[in-house]
Each structure stands twice: as structure tokens, then as C-alpha cells.
C-alpha positions as CSV (number, residue, x, y, z in Angstrom):
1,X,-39.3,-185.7,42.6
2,X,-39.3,-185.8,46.5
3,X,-35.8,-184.7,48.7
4,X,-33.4,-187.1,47.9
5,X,-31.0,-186.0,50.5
6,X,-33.9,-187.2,52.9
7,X,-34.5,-190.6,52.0
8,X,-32.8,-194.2,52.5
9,X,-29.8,-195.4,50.3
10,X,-32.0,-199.0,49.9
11,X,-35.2,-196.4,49.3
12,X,-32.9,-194.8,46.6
13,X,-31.6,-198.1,45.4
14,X,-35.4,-199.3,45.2
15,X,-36.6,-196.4,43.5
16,X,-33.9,-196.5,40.4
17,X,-35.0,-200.4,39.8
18,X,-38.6,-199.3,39.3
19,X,-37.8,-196.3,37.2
20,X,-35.2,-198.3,35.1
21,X,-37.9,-201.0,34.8
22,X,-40.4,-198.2,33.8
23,X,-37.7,-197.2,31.0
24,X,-37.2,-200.5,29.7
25,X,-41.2,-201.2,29.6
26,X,-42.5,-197.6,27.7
27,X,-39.0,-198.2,25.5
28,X,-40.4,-201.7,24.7
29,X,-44.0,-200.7,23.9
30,X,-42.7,-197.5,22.0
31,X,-40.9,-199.6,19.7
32,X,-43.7,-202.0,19.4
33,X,-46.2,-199.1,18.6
34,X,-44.6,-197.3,15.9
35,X,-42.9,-200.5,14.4
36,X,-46.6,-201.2,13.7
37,X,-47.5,-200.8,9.6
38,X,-50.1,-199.2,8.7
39,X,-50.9,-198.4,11.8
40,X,-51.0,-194.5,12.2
41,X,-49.5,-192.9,15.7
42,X,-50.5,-189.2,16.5
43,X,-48.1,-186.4,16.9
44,X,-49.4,-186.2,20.1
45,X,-49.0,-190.2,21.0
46,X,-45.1,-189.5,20.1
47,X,-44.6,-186.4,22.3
48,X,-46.3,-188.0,25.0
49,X,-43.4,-190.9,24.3
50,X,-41.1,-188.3,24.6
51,X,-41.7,-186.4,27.7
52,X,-41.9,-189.8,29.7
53,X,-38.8,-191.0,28.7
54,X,-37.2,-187.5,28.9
55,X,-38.9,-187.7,32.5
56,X,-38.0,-191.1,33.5
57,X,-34.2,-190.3,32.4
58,X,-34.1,-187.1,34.2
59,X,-35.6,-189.1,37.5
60,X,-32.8,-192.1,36.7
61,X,-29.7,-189.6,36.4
62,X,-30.9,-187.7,39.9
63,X,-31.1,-190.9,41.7
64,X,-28.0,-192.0,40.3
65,X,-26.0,-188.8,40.9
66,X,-27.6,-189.1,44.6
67,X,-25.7,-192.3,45.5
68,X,-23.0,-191.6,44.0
69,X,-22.6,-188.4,46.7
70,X,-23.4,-191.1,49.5
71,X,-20.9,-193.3,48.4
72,X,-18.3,-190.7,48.2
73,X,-19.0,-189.5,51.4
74,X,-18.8,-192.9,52.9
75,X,-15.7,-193.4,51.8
76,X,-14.7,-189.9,52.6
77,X,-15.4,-190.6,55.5
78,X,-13.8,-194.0,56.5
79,X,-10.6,-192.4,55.8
């Protein structure tokens, strides 16, 4: 992922909807996928399941810890 430091609190904001919409979406069709019967998933298909969400959670948790420093500074400093 790009420099957070560098970017826009509403870029930030922006980018954590998309990747939590992302999340939701490959969590939906994962569920659909191997809730199918008799329908058979590769090893492969599931790892690839598995390093996007792992992904899209590590993205989520960096943007989040990143405006959570901004807002502490803010109020840090309109004390």
C-alpha cells in the first residue's frame, strides 16, 4: 500500500469504504462458493480466498490505525 502519512483524511476515509466493501463482497461470494454441494473448490481456489482477505484486513487495519493517529493529533493539538 501507498504512504499513508502522505495522503488526505477524506482519501483515507474513501479508501477504507472500498476495502470494507471489497471484504464484505469476496466474504459473500466465499460463502456462497463453498456452501455449494457437490460442487468441488480447489485447494488453490481456497488459498487464493485466503490471501485476499488476509490482504484486504491487513490494508483495513493500516487505514484504520492511520486515522486514528490523525485524530489523536488533532486533538493533541487543539489543547
Amino acid at each position: 500500500m501507498e504512504n499513508l502519512s502522505k495522503m488526505k483524511i477524506e482519501e483515507l476515509e474513501r479508501r477504507l469504504g472500498v476495502l470494507e466493501e471489497e471484504l464484505d463482497e469476496l466474504e459473500e461470494e466465499k460463502n456462497f462458493v463453498l456452501k455449494q454441494t457437490g460442487l468441488h473448490i480447489s485447494g488453490g481456489k481456497v488459498k487464493q480466498y485466503e490471501a485476499q482477505t488476509q490482504y484486504l484486513n491487513q490494508s483495513i487495519s493500516e487505514l484504520r490505525e492511520e486515522l486514528m493517529q490523525r485524530s489523536s493529533q488533532l486533538k493533541d493539538n487543539n489543547w
